[in-house]
C-alpha positions as CSV (number, residue, x, y, z in Angstrom):
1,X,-109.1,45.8,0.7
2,X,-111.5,42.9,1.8
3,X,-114.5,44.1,4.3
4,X,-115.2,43.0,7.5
5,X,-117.7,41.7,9.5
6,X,-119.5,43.7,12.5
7,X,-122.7,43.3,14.4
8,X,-125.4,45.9,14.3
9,X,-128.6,45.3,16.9
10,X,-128.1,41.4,16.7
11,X,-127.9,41.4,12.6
12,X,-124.0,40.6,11.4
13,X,-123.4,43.1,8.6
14,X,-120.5,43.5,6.1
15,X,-118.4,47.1,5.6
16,X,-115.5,47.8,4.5
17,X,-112.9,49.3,7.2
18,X,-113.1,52.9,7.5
19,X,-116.4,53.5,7.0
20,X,-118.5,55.1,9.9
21,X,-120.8,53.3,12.2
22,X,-123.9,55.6,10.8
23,X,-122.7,55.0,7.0
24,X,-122.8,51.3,7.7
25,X,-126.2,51.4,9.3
26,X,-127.4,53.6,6.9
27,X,-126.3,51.2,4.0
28,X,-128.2,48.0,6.0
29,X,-131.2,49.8,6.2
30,X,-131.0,51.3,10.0
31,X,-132.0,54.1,10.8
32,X,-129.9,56.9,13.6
33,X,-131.3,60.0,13.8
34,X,-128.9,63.0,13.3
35,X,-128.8,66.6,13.4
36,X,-124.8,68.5,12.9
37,X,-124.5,65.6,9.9
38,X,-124.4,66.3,6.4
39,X,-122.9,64.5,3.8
40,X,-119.9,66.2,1.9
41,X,-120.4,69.0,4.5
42,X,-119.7,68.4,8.4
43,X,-118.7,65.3,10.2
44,X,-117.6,66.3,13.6
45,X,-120.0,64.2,15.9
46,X,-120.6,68.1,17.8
47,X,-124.8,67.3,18.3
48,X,-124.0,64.0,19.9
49,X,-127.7,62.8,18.6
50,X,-126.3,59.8,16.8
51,X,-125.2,58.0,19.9
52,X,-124.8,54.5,20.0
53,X,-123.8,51.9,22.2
54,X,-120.8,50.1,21.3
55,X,-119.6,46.9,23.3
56,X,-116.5,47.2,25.7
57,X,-116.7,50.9,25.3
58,X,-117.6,53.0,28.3
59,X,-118.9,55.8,26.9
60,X,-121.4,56.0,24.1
61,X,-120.2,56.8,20.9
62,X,-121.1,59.4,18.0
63,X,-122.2,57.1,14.8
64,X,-121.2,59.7,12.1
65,X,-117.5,59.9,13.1
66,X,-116.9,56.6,14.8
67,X,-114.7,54.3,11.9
68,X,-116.1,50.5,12.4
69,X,-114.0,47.5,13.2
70,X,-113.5,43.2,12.8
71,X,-116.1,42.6,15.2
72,X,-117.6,45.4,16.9
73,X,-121.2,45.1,18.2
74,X,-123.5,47.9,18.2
75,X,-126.6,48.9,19.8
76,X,-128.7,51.7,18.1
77,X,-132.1,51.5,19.8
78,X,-130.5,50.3,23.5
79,X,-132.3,52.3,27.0
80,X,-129.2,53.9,27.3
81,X,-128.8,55.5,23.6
82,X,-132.2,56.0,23.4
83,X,-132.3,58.1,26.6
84,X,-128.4,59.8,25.8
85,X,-130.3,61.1,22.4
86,X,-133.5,62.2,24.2
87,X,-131.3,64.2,26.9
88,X,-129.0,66.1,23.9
89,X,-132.5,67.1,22.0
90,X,-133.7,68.5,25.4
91,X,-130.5,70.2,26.2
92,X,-130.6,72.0,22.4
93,X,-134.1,72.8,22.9
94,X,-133.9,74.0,26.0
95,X,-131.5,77.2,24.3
96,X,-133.8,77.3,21.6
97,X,-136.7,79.6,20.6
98,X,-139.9,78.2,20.6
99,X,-141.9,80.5,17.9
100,X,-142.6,77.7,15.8
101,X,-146.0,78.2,15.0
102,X,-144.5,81.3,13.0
103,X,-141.0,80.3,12.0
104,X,-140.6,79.8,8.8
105,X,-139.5,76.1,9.1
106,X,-142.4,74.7,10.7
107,X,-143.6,71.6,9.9
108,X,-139.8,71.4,8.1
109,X,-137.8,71.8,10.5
110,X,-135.0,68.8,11.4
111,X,-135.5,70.0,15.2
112,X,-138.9,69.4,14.9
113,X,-138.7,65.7,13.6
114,X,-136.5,65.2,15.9
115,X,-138.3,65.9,18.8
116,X,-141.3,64.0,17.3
117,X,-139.0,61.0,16.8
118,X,-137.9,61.0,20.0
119,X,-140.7,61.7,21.9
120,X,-139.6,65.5,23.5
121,X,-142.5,67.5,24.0
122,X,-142.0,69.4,26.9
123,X,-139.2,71.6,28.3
124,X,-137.1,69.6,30.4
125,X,-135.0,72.1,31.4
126,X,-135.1,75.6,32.1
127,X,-132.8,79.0,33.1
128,X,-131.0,81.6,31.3
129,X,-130.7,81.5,27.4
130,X,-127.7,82.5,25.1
131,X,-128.3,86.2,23.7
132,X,-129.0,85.8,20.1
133,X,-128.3,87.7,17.4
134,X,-131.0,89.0,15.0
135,X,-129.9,90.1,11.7
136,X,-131.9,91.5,9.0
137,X,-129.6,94.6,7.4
138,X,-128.6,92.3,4.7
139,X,-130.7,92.9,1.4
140,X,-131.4,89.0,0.9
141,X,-130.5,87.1,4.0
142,X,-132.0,87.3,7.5
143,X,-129.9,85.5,10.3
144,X,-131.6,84.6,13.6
145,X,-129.0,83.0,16.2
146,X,-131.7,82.5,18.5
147,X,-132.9,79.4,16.6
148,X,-129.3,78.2,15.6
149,X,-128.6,74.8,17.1
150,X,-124.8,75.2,16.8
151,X,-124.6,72.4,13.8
152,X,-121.9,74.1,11.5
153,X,-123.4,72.8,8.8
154,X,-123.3,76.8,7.4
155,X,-119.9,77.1,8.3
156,X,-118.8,74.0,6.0
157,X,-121.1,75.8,2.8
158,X,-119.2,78.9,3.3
159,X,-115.9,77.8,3.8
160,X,-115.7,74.4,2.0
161,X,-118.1,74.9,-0.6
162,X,-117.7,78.6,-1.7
163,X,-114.5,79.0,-0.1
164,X,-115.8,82.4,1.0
165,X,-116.0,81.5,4.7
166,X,-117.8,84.8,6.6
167,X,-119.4,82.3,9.3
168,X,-117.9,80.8,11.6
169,X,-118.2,80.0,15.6
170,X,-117.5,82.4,18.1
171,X,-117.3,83.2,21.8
172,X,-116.6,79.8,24.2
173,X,-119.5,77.6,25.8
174,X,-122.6,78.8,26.9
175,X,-122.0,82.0,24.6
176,X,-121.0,80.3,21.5
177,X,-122.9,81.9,18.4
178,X,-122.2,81.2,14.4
179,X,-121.9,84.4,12.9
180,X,-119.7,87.0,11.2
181,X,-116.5,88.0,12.7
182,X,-117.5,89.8,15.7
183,X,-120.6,89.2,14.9
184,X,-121.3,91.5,12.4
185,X,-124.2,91.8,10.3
186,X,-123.7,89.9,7.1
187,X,-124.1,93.1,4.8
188,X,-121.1,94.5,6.2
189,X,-118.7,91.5,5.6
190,X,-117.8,90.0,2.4
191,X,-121.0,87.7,1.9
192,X,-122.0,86.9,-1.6
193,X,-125.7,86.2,-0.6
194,X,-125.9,83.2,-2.6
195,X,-127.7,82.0,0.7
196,X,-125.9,78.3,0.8
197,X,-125.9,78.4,4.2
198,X,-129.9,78.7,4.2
199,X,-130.0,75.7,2.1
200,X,-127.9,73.8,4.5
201,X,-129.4,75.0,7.8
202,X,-131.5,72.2,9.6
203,X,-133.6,75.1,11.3
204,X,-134.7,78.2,10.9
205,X,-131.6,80.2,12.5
206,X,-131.0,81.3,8.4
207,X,-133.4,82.6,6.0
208,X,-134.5,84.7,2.7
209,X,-135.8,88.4,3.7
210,X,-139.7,87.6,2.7
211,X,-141.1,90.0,-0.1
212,X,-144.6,88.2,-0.1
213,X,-146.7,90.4,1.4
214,X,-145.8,93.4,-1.0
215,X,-146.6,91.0,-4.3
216,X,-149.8,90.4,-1.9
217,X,-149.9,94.1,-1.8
218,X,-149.4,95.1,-5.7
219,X,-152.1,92.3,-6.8
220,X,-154.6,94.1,-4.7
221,X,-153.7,97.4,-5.9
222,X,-156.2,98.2,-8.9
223,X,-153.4,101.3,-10.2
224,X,-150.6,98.4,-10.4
225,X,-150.7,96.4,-13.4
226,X,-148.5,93.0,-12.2
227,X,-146.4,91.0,-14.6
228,X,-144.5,88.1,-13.0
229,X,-141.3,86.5,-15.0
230,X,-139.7,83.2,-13.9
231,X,-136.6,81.5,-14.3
232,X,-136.0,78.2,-15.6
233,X,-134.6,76.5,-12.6
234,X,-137.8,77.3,-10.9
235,X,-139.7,75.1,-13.1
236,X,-137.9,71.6,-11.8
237,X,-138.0,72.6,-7.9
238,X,-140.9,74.1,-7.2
239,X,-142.9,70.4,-7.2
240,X,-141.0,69.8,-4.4
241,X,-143.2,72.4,-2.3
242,X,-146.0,70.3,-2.9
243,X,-144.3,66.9,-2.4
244,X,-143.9,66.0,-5.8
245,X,-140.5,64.1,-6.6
246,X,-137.3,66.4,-7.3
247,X,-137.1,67.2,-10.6
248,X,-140.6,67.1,-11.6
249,X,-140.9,69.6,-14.3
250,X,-143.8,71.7,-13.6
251,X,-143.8,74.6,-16.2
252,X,-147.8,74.3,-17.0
253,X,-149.3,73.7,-13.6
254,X,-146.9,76.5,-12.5
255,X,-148.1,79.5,-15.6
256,X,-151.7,78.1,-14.4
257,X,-150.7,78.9,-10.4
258,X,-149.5,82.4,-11.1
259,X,-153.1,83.4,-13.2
260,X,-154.7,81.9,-11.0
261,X,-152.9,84.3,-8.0
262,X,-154.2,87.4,-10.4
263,X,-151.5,88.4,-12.1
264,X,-151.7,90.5,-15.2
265,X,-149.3,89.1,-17.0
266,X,-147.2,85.9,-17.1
267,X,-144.2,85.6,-19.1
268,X,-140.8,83.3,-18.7
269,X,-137.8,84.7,-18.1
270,X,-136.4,82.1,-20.7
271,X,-136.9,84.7,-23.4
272,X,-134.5,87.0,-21.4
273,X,-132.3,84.2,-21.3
274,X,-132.2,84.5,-25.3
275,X,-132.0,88.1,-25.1
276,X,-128.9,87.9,-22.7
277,X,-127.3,85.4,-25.1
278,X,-128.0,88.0,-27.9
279,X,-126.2,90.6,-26.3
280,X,-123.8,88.9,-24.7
281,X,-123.1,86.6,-27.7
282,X,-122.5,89.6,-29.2
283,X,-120.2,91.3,-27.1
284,X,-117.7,88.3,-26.6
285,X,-117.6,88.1,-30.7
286,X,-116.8,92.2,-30.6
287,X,-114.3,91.5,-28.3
288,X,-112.7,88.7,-30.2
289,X,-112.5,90.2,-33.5
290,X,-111.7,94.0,-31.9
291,X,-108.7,93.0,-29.4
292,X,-111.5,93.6,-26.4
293,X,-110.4,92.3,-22.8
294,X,-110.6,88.3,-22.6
295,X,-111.4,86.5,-21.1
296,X,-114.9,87.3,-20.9
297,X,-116.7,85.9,-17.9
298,X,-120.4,85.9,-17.7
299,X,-122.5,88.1,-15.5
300,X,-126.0,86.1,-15.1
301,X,-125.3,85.6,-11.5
302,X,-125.4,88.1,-8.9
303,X,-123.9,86.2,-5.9
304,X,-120.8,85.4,-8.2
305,X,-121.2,89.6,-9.2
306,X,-121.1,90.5,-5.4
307,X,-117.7,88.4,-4.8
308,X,-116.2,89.5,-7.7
309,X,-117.0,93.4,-6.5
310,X,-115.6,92.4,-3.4
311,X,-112.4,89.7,-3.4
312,X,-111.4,90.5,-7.4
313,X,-112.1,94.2,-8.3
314,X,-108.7,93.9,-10.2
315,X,-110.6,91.6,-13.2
316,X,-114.0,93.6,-13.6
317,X,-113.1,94.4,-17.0
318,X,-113.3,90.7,-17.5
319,X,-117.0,90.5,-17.0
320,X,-120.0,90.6,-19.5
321,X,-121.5,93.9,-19.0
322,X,-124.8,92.6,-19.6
323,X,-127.4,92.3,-16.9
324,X,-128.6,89.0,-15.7
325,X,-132.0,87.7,-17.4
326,X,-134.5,88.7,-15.2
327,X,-133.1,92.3,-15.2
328,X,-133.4,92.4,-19.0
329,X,-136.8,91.6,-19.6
330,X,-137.8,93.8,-16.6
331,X,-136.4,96.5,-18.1
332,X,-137.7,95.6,-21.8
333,X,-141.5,95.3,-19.6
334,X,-140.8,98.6,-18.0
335,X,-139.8,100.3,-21.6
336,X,-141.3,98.7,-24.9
337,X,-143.7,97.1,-23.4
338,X,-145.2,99.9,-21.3
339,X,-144.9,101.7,-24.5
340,X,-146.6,99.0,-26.5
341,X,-149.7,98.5,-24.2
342,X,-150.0,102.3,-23.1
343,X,-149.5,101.6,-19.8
344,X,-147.4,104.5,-17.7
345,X,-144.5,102.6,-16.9
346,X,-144.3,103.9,-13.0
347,X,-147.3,101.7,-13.0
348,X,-145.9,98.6,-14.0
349,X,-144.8,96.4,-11.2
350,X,-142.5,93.6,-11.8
351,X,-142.4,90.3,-10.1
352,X,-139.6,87.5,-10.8
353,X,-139.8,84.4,-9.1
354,X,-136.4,83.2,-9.2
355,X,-134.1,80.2,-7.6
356,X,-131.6,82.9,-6.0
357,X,-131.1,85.4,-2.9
358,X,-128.3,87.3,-4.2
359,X,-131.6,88.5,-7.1
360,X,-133.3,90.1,-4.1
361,X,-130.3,92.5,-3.3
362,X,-129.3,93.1,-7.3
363,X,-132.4,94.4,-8.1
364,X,-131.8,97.1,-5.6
365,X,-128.4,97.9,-7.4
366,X,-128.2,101.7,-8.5
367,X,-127.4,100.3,-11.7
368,X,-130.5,98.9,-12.4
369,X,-132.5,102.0,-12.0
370,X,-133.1,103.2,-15.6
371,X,-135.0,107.1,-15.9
372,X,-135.7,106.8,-11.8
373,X,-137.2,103.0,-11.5
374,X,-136.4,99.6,-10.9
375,X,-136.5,97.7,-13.8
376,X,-137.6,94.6,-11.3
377,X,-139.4,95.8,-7.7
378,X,-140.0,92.1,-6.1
379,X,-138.0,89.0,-5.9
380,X,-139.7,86.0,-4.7
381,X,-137.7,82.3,-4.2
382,X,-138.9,79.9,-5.1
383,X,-139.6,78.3,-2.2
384,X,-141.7,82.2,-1.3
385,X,-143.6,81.2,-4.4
386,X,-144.6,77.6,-2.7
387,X,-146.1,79.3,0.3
388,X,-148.4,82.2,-1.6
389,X,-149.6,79.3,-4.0
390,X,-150.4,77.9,-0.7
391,X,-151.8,81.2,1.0
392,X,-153.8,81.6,-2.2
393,X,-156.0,77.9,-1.6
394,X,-154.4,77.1,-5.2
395,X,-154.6,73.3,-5.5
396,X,-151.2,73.0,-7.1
397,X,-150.6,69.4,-8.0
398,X,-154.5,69.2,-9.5
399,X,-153.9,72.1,-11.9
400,X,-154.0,71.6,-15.5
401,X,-151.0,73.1,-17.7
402,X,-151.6,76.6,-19.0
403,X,-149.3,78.1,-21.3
404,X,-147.4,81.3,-20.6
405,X,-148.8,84.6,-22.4
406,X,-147.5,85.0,-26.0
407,X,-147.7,88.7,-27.0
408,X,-144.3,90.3,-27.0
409,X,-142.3,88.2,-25.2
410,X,-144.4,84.5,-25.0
411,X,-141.6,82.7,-27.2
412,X,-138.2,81.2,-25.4
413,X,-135.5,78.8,-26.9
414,X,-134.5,75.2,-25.6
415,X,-130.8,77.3,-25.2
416,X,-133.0,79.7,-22.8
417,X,-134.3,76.9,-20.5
418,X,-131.3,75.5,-20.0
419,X,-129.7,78.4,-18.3
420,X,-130.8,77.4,-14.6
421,X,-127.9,74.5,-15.5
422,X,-124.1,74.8,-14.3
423,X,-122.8,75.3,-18.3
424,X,-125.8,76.7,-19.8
425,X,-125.1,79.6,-20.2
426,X,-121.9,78.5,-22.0
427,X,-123.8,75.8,-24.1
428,X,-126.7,78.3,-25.0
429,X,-124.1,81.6,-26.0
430,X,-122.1,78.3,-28.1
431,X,-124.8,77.9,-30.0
432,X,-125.3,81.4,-31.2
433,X,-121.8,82.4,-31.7
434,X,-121.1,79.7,-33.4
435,X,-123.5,79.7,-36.0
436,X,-122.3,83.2,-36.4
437,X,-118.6,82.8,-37.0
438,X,-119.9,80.3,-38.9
439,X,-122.6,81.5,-40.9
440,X,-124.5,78.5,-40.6
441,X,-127.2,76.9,-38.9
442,X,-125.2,73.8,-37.3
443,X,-127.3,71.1,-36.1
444,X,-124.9,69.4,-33.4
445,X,-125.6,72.1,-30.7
446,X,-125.2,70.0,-27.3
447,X,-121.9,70.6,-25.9
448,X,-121.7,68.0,-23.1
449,X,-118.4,69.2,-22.5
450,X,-119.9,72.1,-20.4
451,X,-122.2,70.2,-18.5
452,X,-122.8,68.2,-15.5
453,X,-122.0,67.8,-11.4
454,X,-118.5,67.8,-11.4
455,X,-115.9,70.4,-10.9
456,X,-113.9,72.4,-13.6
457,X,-115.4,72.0,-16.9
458,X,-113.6,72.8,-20.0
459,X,-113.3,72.9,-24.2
460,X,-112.0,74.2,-27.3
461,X,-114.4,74.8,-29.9
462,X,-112.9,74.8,-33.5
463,X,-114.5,77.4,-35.7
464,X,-112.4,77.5,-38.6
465,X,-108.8,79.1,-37.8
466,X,-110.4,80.0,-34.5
467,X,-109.9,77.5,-31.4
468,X,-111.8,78.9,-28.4
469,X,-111.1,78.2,-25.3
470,X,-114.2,77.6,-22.7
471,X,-114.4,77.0,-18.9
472,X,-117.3,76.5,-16.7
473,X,-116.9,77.1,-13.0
474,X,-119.9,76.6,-10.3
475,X,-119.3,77.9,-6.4
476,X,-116.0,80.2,-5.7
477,X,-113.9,77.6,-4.4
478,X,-114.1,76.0,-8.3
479,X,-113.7,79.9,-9.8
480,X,-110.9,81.1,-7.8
481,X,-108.0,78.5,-9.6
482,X,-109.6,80.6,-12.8
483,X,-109.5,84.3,-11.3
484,X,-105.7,83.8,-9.9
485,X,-104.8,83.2,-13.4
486,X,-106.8,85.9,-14.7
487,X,-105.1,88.1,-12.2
488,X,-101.9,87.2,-13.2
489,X,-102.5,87.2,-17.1
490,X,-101.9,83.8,-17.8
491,X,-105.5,82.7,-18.3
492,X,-105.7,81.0,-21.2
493,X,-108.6,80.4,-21.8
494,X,-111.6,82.8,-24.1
495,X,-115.2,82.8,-22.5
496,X,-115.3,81.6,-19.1
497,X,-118.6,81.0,-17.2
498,X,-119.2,81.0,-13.6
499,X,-121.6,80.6,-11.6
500,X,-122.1,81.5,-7.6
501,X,-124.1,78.4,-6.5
502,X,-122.4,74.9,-6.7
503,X,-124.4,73.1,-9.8
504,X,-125.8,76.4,-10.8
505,X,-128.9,77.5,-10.3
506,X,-130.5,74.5,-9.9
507,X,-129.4,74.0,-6.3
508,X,-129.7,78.0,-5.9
509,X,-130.3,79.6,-2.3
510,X,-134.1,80.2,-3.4
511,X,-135.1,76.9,-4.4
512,X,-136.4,74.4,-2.4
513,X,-135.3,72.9,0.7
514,X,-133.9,68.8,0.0
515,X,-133.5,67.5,3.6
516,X,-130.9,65.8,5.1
517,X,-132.8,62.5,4.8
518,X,-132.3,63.1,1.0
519,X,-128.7,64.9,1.0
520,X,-127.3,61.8,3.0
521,X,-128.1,58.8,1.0
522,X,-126.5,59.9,-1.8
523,X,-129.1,60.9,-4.4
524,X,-127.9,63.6,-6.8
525,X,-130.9,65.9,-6.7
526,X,-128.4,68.6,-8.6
527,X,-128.7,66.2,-11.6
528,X,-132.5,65.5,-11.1
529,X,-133.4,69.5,-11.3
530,X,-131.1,69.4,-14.2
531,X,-132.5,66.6,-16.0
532,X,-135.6,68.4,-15.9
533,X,-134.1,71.5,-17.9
534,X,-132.5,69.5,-20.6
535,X,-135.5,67.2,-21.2
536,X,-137.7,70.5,-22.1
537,X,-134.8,72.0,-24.2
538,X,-134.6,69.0,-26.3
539,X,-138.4,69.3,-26.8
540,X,-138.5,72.9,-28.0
541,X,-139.1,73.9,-31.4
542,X,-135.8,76.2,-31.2
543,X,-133.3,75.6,-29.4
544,X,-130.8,78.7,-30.6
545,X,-131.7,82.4,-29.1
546,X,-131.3,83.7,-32.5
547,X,-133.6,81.6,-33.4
548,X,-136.6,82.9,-31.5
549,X,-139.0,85.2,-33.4
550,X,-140.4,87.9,-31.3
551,X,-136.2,88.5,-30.3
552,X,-135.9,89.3,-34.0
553,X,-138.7,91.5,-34.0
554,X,-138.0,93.3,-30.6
555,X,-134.5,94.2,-32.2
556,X,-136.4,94.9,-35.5
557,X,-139.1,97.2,-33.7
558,X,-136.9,98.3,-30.8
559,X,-133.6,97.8,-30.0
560,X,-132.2,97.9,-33.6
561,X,-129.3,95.4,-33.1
562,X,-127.2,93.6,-30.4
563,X,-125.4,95.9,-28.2
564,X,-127.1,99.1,-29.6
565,X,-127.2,102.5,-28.0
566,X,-130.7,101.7,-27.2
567,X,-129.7,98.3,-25.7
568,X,-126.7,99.0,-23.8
569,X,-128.8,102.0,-22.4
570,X,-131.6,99.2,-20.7
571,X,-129.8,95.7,-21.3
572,X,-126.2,96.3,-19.8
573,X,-124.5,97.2,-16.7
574,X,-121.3,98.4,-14.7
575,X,-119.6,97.2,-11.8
576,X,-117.6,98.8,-9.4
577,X,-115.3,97.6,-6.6
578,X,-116.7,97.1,-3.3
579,X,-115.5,97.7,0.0
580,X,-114.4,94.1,1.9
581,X,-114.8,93.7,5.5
582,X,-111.8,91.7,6.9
């Protein structure tokens, strides 16, 4: 189809027919502010703030839904769009709370720009405001409908993107909220808490429940000794914070951050990465060689865990019944290595910084309470961590690299880091199992196969006689094709990995924001963070979990071997189905 030709504020322009008035501009270098847009998520034209001015048209038009045509002239910057958007702004405002100076969006807040931008600084007009909504019940999500500027920009994550959809619009007019159904607080609906819809929210109408002030708390408490664990996905966000480019790895300056905020200890979650692949390595071999219930789907992430609980109790024998990472090595901190350091373990308080919401509620699981404590007692984001680097006076992007403590559990695998990746998980239990069905140490260990962006990602792996069947799943809308045919018992497929967060932890609900500026022109920041993971895996030393050392010796000293008594005691998990709210 041949493009045509259009005028856009007295420059003729080229586009091909379909395409949106704002697209077009956008691609010529012309800026329209927006609010409600957001690429692959909403384009309803509901804000109104990307009005333009299109010839022979009476009224003014909405850029992000209006197709262009042979011809048309458009005005972006005339009086009369420029004084339509100013009026909308003031109109949204005017229903809005004005806390800024303590929300937790200020100074990144879309609102905010926007009324910069256009020049609204005072409150135009002035009467009775909607009755908000102010949850906080939920153990990782805090919703404030006070602040929510009615963009449905949540409403698209949930539905289209997880294919959960608990929010949605309700009530008529003036009244109109985004909530739950009947407004309901989100722990008593069918929410995964993989906190999407924070990531997506222009405002500050969505947010993680804060935990700073008790790791503030704990390092000033001279009876707590504080060890902090992070995740890998952590490591190519949290730059952002401090205005570096997305998917900056930052794994020195960040180790150096954290001693610097006085923590006793700083170790990576990485080397529970390669303990989870131990055990769950482990267990998916037992189960293939012992008839044991396959497929087995991987248990790393708790937002997938909570949906699985609540919309597919029926497959629960399915999942890995080891704990996530973060869980493991708290629990290894809180046993061996309280043992180790003669330190009384009720002492010990554990801090992971993490990329996920849905972390904040599983550590509260009765599950993972082992002889009366948790083995993890804080969960910051990783956007959380951005803010008490900040609190602290740390001068983050100056810092030097420091390396991350090495007793007991200093040492982590390339198949570790790369966990925070949609497929890593698969790619990094691959290249354990493998090797052992094997028996040897096989040097092509990338499986591309299982990586990347896009949707449904599958192989067969060829171990001898053996073909293994793999699939990798990231958000529920991609996982539910795969848990319908579990359900029906014609999956056919071996090890299946899914993850709750589309692209995997990398674009978790803890990591930093990317704003709309970004998320509209395209730029795959998902493959940036990602990037980031695999460069530092192919610069490790090993790249296997079996591979790494002080593993060996903590089964040597400790846990005796994968899945022992001792193991499945601290290192695994049950599940149990959970009431649904419909």
């Amino acid at each position: 189809m041949g493009k045509i030709k259009l005028t856009i504020n007295n420059i003729e322009v080229e586009a091909y027919p379909g395409k949106t008035i704002l697209e077009v501009a956008r691609e010529n270098g012309i800026h329209i502010p927006t609010l409600c847009y957001l690429k692959d998520y909403t384009g309803t034209g509901a804000c109104r703030v990307c009005q333009v001015e299109v010839e022979g048209m009476r009224n003014l038009a909405a850029a992000c839904v209006f197709p262009v045509t042979e011809g048309m002239v458009v005005k972006t910057n005339s009086m009369r769009a420029l004084d339509a958007r100013r009026r909308v702004v003031e109109l949204i405002v005017s229903n809005h709370s004005k806390d800024c100076l303590s929300c937790i969006r200020n100074t990144n807040c879309e609102l905010q720009r926007l009324c910069q931008e256009l020049g609204v600084r005072e409150d135009a007009f002035k009467g009775v405001k909607t009755i908000g909504t102010y949850d906080e019940v939920s153990p990782g999500i805090v919703r404030n409908s006070n602040k929510c500027v009615l963009c449905g920009r949540c409403v698209a994550a949930c539905q289209k993107h997880q294919g959960v959809g608990v929010l949605g619009f309700m009530e008529r007019g003036f009244k109109t909220k985004v909530g739950p159904v009947f407004d309901r607080s989100l722990a008593d609906v069918n929410c995964m808490q993989c906190g999407q819809c924070i990531n997506v929210c222009p405002v500050g109408a969505l947010q993680e429940k804060e935990e700073i002030h008790n790791v503030i708390e704990a390092l000033n408490d001279p009876h707590k000794h504080v060890v902090v664990q992070t995740a890998p996905a952590v490591r190519a966000s949290l730059g952002e914070e401090f205005g570096m480019a997305i998917g900056t790895r930052v794994t020195g300056k960040m180790v150096a951050a954290l001693k610097l905020l006085g923590f006793d200890k700083v170790y990576d979650t990485n080397f529970g990465a390669d303990l989870t692949i131990m055990e769950e390595g482990y267990e998916f071999l037992d189960r293939v060689q012992n008839g044991g219930k396959l497929p087995m789907i991987t248990s790393c992430s708790p937002g997938w865990i909570n949906y699985c609980e609540k919309d597919y109790p029926e497959i629960l024998d399915h999942l890995s019944s080891c704990k996530s990472p973060h869980m493991m090595l708290g629990a290894i901190i809180k046993s061996h290595y309280a043992k180790v350091k003669q330190i009384d373990p009720k002492d010990i308080y554990v801090v992971s910084i993490m990329p996920c919401v849905a972390k904040k509620g599983e550590k509260e699981r009765d599950q993972m309470i082992v002889d009366g404590m948790k083995d993890v007692d804080a969960v910051l984001t990783t956007r959380e961590l951005g803010k008490l680097i900040k609190m602290f006076g740390v001068n983050f992007v100056d810092l030097k690299d420091a390396d991350f403590d090495q007793d007991l559990f200093g040492e982590y695998t390339g198949a570790g880091v790369i966990f925070g990746a949609s497929g890593g998980v698969m790619e990094a239990a691959l290249r354990t199992v493998v090797d052992v069905l094997t028996g040897d140490d096989l040097d092509a260990i990338e499986y591309h196969n299982v990586r990347g962006q896009r949707g449904l990602k599958e192989t067969t792996i060829t171990v001898g006689d053996l073909k293994v069947r793999v699939a990798v799943a990231h958000s529920m809308t991609l996982a539910k094709p795969l848990l319908d045919e579990i359900k029906a018992g014609t999956s056919p497929y071996h090890f299946i990995e899914i993850m709750g967060c589309p692209g995997g932890c990398i674009n978790g609900g803890g990591q930093s924001y990317v704003n709309a500026m970004v998320r509209n022109s395209g730029f795959d920041f998902k493959t940036a963070r990602a990037k980031a993971l695999y460069d530092e895996d192919r610069a490790m030393p090993a790249r296997k979990s079996h591979k790494n050392t002080q593993i060996q010796k903590l089964y040597a000293d400790f846990l005796g071997k994968p899945n022992s008594h001792t193991a499945h005691k601290l290192l695994h998990t049950t599940y149990e189905k959970r009431k649904k709210f419909d």
